[in-house]
C-alpha positions in Angstrom: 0.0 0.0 0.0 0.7 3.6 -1.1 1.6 6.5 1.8 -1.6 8.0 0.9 -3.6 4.2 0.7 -2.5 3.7 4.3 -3.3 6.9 5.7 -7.2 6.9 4.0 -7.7 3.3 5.8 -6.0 4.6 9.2 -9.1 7.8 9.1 -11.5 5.7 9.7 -10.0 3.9 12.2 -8.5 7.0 14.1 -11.5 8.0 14.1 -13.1 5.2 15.9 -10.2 5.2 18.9 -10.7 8.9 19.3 -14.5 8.4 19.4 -14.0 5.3 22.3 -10.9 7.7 24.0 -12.9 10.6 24.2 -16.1 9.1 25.9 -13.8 7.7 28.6 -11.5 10.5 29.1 -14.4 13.6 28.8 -16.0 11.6 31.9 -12.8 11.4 34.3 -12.9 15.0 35.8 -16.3 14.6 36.4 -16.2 11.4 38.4 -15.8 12.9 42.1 -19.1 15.3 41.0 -21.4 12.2 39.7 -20.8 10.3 42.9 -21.1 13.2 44.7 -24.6 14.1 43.4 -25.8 10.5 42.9 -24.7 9.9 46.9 -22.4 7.7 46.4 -18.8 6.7 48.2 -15.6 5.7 47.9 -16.7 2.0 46.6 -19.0 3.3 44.2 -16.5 5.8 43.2 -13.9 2.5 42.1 -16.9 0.3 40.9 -17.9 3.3 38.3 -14.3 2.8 36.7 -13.9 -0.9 37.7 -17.1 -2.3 35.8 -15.9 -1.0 32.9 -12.1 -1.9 33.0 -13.7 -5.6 34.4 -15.9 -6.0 30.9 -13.0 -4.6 28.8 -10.4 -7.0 30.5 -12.7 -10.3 29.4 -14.4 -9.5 26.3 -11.3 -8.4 25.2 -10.1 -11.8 24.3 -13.5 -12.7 22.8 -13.1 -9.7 20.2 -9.9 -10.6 19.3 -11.0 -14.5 18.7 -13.7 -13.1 16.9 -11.1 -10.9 14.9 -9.6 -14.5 13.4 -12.8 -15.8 12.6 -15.1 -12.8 11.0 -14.9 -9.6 9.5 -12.7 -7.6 11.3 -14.2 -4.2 10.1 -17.8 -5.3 10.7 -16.7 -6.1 13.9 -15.1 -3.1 14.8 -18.3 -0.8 14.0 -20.2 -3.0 16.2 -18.1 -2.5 18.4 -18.3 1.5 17.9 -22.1 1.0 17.9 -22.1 -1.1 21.6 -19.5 1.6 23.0 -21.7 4.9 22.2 -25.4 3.7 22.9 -24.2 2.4 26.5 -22.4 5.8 26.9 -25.3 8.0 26.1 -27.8 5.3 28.3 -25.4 6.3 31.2 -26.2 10.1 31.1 -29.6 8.7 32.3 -28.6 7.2 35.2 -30.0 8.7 38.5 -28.4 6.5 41.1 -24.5 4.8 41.3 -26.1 1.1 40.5 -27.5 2.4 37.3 -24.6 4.0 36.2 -21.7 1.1 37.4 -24.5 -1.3 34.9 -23.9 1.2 32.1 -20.5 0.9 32.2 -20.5 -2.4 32.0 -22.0 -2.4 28.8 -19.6 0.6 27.6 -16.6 -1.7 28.1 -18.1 -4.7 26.1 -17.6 -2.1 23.0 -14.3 -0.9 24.5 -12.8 -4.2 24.6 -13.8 -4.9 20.9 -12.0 -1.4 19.9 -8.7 -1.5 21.6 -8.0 -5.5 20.8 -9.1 -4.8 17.2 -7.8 -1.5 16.6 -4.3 -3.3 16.9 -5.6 -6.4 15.1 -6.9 -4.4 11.8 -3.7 -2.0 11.7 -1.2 -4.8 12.0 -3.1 -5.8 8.9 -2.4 -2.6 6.7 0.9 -1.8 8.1 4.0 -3.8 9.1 5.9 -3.4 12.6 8.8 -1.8 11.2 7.0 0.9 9.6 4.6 1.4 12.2 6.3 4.2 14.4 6.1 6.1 11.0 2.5 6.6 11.5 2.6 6.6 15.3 2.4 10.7 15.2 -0.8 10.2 14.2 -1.5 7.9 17.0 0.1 9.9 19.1 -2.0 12.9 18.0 -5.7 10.9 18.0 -4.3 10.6 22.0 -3.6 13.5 22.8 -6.3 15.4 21.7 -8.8 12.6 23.2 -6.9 12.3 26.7 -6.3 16.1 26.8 -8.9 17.6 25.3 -11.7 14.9 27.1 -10.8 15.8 30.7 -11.1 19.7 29.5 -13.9 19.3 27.6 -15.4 17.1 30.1 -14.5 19.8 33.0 -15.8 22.5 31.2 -19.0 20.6 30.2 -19.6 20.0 33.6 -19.1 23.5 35.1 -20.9 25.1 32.2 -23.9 22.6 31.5 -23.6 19.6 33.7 -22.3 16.4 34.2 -24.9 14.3 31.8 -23.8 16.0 28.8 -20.8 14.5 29.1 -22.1 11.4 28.1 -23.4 12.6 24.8 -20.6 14.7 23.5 -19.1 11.4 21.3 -22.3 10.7 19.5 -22.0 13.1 16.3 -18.0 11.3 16.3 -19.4 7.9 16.6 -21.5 8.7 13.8 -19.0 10.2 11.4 -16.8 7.3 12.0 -18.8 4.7 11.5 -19.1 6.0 8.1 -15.9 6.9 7.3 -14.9 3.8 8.0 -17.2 2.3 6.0 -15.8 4.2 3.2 -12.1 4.1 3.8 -11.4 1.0 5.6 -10.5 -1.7 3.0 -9.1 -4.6 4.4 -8.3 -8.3 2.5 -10.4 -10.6 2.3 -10.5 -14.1 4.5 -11.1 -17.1 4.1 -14.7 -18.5 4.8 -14.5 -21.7 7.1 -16.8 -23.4 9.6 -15.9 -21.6 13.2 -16.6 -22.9 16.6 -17.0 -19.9 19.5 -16.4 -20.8 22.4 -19.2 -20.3 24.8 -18.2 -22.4 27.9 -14.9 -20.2 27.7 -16.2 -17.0 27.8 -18.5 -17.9 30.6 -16.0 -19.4 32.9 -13.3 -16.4 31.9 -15.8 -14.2 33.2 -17.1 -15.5 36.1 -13.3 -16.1 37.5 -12.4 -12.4 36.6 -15.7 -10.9 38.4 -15.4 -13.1 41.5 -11.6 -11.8 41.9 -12.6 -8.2 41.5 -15.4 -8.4 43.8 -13.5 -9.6 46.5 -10.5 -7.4 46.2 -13.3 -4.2 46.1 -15.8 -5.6 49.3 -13.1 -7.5 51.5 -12.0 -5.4 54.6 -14.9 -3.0 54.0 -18.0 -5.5 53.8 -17.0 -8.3 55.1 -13.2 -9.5 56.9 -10.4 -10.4 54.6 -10.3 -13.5 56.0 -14.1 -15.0 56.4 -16.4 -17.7 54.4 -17.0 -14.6 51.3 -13.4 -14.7 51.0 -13.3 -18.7 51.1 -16.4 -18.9 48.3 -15.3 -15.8 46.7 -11.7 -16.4 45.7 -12.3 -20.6 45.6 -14.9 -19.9 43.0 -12.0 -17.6 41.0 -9.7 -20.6 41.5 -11.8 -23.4 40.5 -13.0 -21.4 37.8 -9.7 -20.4 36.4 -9.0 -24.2 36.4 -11.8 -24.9 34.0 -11.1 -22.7 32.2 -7.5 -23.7 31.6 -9.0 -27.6 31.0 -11.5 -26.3 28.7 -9.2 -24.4 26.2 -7.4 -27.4 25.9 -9.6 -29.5 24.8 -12.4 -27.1 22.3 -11.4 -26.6 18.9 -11.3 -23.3 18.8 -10.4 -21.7 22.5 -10.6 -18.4 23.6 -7.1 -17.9 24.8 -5.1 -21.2 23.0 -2.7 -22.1 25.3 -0.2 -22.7 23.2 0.7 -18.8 22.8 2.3 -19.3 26.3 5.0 -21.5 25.1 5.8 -18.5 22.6 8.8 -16.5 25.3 7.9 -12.7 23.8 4.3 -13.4 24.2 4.1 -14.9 27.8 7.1 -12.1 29.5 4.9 -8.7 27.1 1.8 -10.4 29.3 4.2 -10.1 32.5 5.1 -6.6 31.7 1.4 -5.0 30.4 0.0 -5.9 33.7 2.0 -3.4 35.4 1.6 -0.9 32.6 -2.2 -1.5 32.7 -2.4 -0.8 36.8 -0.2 2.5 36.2 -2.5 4.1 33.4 -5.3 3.4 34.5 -4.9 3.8 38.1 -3.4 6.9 37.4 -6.2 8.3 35.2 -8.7 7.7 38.1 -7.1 8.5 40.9 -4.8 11.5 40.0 -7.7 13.2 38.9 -9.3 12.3 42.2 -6.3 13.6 43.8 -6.5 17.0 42.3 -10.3 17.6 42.7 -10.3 16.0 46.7 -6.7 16.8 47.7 -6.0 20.5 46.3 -9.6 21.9 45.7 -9.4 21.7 42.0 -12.6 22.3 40.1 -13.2 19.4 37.0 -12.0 22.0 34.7 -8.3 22.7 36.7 -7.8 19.0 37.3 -7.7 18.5 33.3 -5.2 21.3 33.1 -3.6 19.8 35.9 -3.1 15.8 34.4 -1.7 17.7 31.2 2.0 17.1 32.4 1.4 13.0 32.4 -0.3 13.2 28.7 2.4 15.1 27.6 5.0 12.4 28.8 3.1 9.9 27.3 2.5 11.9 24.0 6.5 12.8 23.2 7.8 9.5 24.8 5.2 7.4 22.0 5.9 9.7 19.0 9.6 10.0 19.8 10.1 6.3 20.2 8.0 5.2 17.6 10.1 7.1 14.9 13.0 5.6 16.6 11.9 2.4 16.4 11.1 2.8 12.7 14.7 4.2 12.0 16.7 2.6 13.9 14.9 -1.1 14.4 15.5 -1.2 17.5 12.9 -1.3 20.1 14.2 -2.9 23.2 16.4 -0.5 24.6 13.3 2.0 24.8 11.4 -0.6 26.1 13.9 -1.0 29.4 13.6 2.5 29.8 10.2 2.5 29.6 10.1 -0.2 32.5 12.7 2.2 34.3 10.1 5.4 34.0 7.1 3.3 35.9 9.0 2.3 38.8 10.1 6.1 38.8 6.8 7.4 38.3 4.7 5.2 40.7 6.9 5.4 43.2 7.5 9.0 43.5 4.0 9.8 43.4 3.5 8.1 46.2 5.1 10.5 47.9 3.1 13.1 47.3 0.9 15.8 49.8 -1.5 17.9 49.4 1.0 20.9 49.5 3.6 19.3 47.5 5.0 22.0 44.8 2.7 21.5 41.9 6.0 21.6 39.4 7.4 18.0 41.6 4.1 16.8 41.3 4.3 17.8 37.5 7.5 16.6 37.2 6.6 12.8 38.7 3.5 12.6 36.1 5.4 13.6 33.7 7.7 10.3 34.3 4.8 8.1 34.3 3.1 9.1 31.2 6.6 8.4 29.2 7.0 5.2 31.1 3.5 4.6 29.7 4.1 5.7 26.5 7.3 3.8 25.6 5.4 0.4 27.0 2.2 0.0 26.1 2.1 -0.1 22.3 5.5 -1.3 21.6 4.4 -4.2 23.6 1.6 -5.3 21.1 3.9 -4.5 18.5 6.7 -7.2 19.7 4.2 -9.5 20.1 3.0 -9.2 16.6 6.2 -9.6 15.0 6.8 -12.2 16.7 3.7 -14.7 16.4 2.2 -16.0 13.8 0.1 -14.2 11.4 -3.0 -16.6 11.6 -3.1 -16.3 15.5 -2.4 -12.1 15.0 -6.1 -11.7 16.9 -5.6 -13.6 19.6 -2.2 -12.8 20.4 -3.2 -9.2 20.3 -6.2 -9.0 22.4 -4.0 -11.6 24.5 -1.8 -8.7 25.5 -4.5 -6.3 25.5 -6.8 -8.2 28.3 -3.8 -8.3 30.6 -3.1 -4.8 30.4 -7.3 -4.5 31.1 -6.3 -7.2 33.4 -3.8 -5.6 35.3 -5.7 -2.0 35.0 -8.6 -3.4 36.6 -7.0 -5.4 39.6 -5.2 -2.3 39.6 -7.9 0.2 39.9 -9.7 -2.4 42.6 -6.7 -2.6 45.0 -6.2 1.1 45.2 -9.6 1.8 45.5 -9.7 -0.7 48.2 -6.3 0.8 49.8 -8.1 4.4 49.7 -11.4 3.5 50.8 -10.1 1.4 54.1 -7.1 4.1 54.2 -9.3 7.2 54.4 -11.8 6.3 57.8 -8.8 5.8 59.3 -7.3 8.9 59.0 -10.2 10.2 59.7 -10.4 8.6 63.3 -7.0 9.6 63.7 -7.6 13.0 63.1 -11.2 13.7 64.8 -10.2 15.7 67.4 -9.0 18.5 64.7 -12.5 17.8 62.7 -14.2 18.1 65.7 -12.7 21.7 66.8 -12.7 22.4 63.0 -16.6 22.0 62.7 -17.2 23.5 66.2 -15.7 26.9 64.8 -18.3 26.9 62.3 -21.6 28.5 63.8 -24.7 27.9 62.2 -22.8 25.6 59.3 -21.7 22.9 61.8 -24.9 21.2 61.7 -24.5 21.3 58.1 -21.2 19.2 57.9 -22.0 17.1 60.6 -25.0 15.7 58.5 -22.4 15.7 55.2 -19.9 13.7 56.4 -22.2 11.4 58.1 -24.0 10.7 55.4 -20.7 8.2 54.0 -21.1 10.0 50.5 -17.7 11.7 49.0 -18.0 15.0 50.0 -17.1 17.7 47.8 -13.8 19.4 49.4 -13.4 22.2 47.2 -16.9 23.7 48.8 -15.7 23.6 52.4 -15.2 26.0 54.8 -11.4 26.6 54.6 -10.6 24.8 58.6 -12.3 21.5 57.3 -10.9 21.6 53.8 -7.4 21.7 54.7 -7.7 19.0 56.8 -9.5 17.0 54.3 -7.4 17.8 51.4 -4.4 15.7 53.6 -6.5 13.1 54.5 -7.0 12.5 50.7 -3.7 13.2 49.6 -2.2 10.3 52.0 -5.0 8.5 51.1 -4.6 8.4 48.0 -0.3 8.6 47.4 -0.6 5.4 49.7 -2.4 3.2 47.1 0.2 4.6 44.5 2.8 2.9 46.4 1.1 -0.6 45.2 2.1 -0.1 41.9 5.4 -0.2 42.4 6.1 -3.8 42.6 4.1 -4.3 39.7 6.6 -2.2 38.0 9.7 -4.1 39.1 8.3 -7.1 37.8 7.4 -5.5 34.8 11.0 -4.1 34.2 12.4 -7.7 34.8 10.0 -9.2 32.0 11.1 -6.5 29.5 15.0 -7.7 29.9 14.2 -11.1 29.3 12.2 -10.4 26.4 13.5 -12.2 23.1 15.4 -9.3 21.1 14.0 -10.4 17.6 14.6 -7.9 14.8 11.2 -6.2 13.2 9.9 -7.2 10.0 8.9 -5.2 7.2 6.2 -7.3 6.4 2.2 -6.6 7.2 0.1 -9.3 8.6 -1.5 -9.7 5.1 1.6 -10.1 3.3 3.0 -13.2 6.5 -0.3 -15.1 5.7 0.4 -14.6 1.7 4.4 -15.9 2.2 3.6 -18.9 4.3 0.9 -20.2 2.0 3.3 -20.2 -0.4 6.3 -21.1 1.9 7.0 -24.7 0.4 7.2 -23.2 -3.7 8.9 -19.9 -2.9 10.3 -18.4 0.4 12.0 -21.6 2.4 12.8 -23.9 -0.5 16.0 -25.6 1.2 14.1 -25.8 4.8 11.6 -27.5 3.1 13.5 -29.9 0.8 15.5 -30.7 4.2 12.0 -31.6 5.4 11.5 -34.1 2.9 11.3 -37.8 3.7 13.6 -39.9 1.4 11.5 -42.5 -0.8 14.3 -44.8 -2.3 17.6 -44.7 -2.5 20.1 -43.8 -5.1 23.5 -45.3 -6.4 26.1 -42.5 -6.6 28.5 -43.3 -9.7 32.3 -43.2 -8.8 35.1 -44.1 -10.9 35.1 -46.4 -14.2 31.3 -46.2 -13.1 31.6 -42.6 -12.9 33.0 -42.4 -16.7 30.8 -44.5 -18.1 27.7 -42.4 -17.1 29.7 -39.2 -18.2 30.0 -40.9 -21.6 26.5 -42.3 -21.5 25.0 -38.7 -20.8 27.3 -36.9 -23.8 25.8 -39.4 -26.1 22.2 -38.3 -24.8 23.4 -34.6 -25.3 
């Protein structure tokens, strides 16, 4: 394909992330005000982001099967189609139940768009020439994880927090037909599929029992009781299913065999961590800002801009590195290095911390972010095999959601037992704090009581302060988690094979191995043959008389 062929079939496709990257992003500033007006708490607060990181994580794999059965392009506007109609049901929600269901549904389409995004672009352009069009990426993410928290702060302030669920539906429109108009991919095969059902159940049901327990344990029930015993057996039992059952069903979800492949089992290892540190960072840095320095929705997008620049210029920079050098590992490593960095110093942070430190350590996580998480995929796909491209993808993909989720649910957990305990600790200064406030105390007294997030920014200034540091310890403590997620991470990265990119597209690996035997490996596959008889080698007088015996032919 022609420059200008490959960016017409990318359009459509950009178009499609920015509408899925928008919808989520344009709703994160305005997270602490929904619960807030729906009268919810710190639980509902995680399950809002959790449900839909939770449906991402396990219908990721079932999208990318999907991708190496059926039409990848009809696939990803249903996916488009899924994403925007749960998104603009959730602006009706009027209570936290409502709303967590709703996003549910939203990350059944989101799943679909981020495993086949990667799956349909590995199809038009190779790994080696990918961090050529990474710019463009990198642009379609910027504007979508900039320009949503802004848009989404200012939407809020100005207009109110439901619109915010409706700004992607003239995008999702326009994509849908763009794409149909400028998304040309080849042709496959037709053959009989199986889908695994039983899979896809038991996948599901392992995943949600494991995140339920890590949200509700230590708040709803004790860590160690009979929930915990039914809760995380039933995760274990149904993980072991799950494993029998992809061995022995024709097609399976998540074939097993892509484990024995090294670069695909140690990018798993590694996108865990790098899941847990974008997405926990995209919740609860935004939490941080509004809860811990008073910000309104509209400063605490200004305020994450720092960590979406890092992740912006380290993903375009590396990407045309990649492309002109070939090299990818060494900016992989130093990636790895970067999250360790940026997890761990933000867990450090107070709520009076210079704003240019804080700056400084999101800065370092967004690169660490942004020289992992797609170059990642891309290993992978240069290293697997081009019929299994789908499933090797979305492989990687759901373990980043994976990770992300688990993520999100441990610190959430960590700042929702964290936070009641600072607050007993410091009740004496709450008390004094509420008793200097005359005919308001009453007020408060009824507000915090109530068990709902309150709304810091709005407090009289002797509560607020006190508040903002019981949020800001609360909150840099469940930072702290990621950080051994991140070693291990960094220590999957070095081991990872370091197999040179080819220049080659998914199309073109499935065309060359078809036709393997006749043109590309001739001597591997005449070594490959099985001798059928056995012939007499000539030597000497024997030797002559054949040399004669062939002249005379000639």
């Amino acid at each position: 394909m022609s420059r200008r062929q490959v960016l017409e079939a990318l359009s459509g496709l950009l178009l499609g992330m920015f509408v899925s990257m928008l919808a989520s992003t344009v709703v994160s500033t305005s997270l602490p005000v929904i619960i807030h007006d729906l009268n919810g708490d710190q639980t509902a607060f995680t399950w809002v982001v959790t449900a839909t990181l939770l449906t991402t994580a396990i219908s990721t794999p079932i999208w990318g099967k999907l991708a190496d059965l059926f039409n990848r392009k009809l696939l990803f506007q249903l996916a488009i189609v899924i994403f925007v109609l749960a998104t603009a049901a959730a602006g009706f929600s009027q209570d936290t139940n409502t709303l967590i269901a709703f996003r549910a549904v939203q990350g059944i389409g989101a799943g679909g768009l981020a495993a086949l995004s990667q799956v349909l672009m590995a199809d038009i352009i190779s790994p080696r020439e990918r961090g050529r069009y990474m710019g463009l990426f990198g642009a379609v993410m910027a504007v979508a994880t900039v320009g949503g928290p802004l848009l989404g702060g200012v939407i809020t302030d100005g207009f109110g927090w439901r619109w915010n669920f409706y700004v992607a539906l003239p995008f999702a429109i326009a994509a849908l037909l763009i794409i149909q108009k400028t998304l040309h991919v080849p042709a496959r095969a037709k053959r009989k599929v199986s889908i695994d059902y039983l899979g896809i159940v038991l996948l599901a049901a392992s995943v949600a029992l494991l995140l339920i327990w890590i949200s509700l344990a230590g708040s709803s029930f004790d860590w160690w009781s009979m929930q915990t015993i039914l809760m995380v057996g039933g995760a274990i039992l149904g993980t072991i299913l799950f494993v029998i059952v992809e061995m022995k069903v024709t097609e399976p979800l998540i074939p097993l065999s892509t484990f024995r492949n090294r670069t695909f089992t140690l990018a798993v290892i590694a996108s865990i961590a790098t899941g847990l540190a974008m997405f926990g960072a995209s919740v609860f840095l935004s939490q941080f800002m509004q809860s811990a320095r008073g910000a309104t929705p509209t400063e605490a997008g200004l305020m994450t801009i720092p960590m979406i620049g890092g992740l912006l210029v380290a993903s375009m920079g590396v990407g045309a590195l990649i492309t002109r050098f070939g090299r990818w590992k060494p900016y992989l490593i130093a990636g790895g290095v970067l999250l360790i960095a940026g997890t761990y110093l933000l867990s450090t942070i107070h709520y009076d911390t210079n704003f240019a430190l804080v700056s400084l350590y999101m800065f370092l996580l967004g690169a660490g972010v942004g020289m992992t998480m797609q170059n990642l995929v891309l290993v992978v796909q240069n290293a697997t095999d081009p019929a299994q491209i789908g499933v090797a993808s979305s492989g990687v993909t759901f373990f980043r959601s994976l990770g992300g989720t688990i993520g999100v649910s441990v610190m959430g957990a960590a700042v929702a037992a964290r936070i009641p305990e600072l607050v007993t600790d410091r009740k004496d200064d709450i008390g004094k704090a509420i008793a200097s406030l005359g005919d308001q105390a009453q007020k408060w007294i009824t507000t915090l009581a109530s068990g709902s997030i309150p709304k810091v920014s709005s407090m009289p200034h002797a509560l607020r302060v006190i508040f903002e540091d019981i949020y800001a310890q609360g909150i840099s403590h469940a930072f702290l988690i990621a950080v051994p997620f991140a070693i291990v991470s960094l220590i999957a990265i070095l081991f990872l094979p370091n197999k040179p990119l080819t220049r080659m597209t998914t199309s073109e690996r499935i065309q060359a191995s078809e036709a393997d035997l006749a043109t590309v490996s001739v001597p591997e596959a005449m070594e490959s043959l099985t001798a059928t008889g056995s012939i007499r080698v000539p030597s000497g007088a024997d030797a002559a008389d054949a040399d004669t015996t062939e002249t005379s032919r000639r």
